[in-house]
C-alpha positions in Angstrom: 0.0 0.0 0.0 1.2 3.3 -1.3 1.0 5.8 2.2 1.6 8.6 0.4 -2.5 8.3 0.0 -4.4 8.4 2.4 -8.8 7.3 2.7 -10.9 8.9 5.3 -13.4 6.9 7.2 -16.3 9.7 5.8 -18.3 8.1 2.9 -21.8 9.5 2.0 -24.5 8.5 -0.7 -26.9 10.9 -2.4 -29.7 8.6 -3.5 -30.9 10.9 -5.8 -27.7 10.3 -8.0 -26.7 7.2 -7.2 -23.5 8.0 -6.0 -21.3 7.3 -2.8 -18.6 10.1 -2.0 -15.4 9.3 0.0 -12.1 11.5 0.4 -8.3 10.7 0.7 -5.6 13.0 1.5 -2.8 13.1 -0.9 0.7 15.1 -0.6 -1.7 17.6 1.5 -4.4 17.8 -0.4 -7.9 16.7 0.2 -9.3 15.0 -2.5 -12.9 13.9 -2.9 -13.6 10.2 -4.5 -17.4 9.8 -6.3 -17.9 6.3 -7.1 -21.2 6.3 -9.7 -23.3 3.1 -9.4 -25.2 3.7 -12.8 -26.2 -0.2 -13.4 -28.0 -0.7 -10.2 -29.9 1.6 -7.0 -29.4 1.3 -3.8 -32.7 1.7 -2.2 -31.4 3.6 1.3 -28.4 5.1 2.9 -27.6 1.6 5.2 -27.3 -0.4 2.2 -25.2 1.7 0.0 -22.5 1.8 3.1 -23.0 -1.8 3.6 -22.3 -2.2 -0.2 -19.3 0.7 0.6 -18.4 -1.8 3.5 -18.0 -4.6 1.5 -15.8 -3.0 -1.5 -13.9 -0.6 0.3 -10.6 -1.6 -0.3 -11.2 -2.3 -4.2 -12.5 1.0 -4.6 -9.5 2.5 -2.6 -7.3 1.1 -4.6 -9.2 2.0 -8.0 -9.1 5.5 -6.3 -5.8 5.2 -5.4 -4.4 4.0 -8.7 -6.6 7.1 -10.2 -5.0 9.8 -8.1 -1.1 8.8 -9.0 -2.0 8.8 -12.5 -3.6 12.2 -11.8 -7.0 11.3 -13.6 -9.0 14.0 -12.3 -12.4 15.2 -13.9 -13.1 18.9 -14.9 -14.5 19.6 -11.5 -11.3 17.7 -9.8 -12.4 14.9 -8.8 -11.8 11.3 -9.0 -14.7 9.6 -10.4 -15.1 6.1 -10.6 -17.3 4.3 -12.3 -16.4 0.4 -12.1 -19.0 -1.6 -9.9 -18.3 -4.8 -8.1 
């Protein structure tokens, strides 16, 4: 594991767009992870963190990964898309 990232235990989901939101610190900076689950819904907030539970380490590494090839969106964010 690379140190020089760093997740934060703060995920969130916004049912509305199907999305969970985590951050990781990076050389200083603070940078916010959206994970788009476009090929299924989450009915509530307790299953999309149990779901966030149960991949968190894929999708911290997929995040990860992202942020040292510096594959920021427009907005600066790391999306991911890939579902497990």
């Amino acid at each position: 594991m690379n140190q020089a990232v760093l997740f934060n235990d703060d995920v969130s989901f916004d049912a509305q767009l199907q999305q969970l939101t985590f951050s990781a610190m990076a050389n200083g900076q603070l940078i916010q992870c959206v994970i788009e689950l476009a090929n299924f819904k989450l009915a509530n907030k307790n299953e999309a963190l149990a779901y966030f539970q149960l991949y968190k380490f894929d999708y911290e590494e997929l995040a990860e990964q992202l942020i040292e090839d510096e594959e920021y969106d427009d907005n600066g964010l790391i999306v991911i898309t890939q579902e497990f």
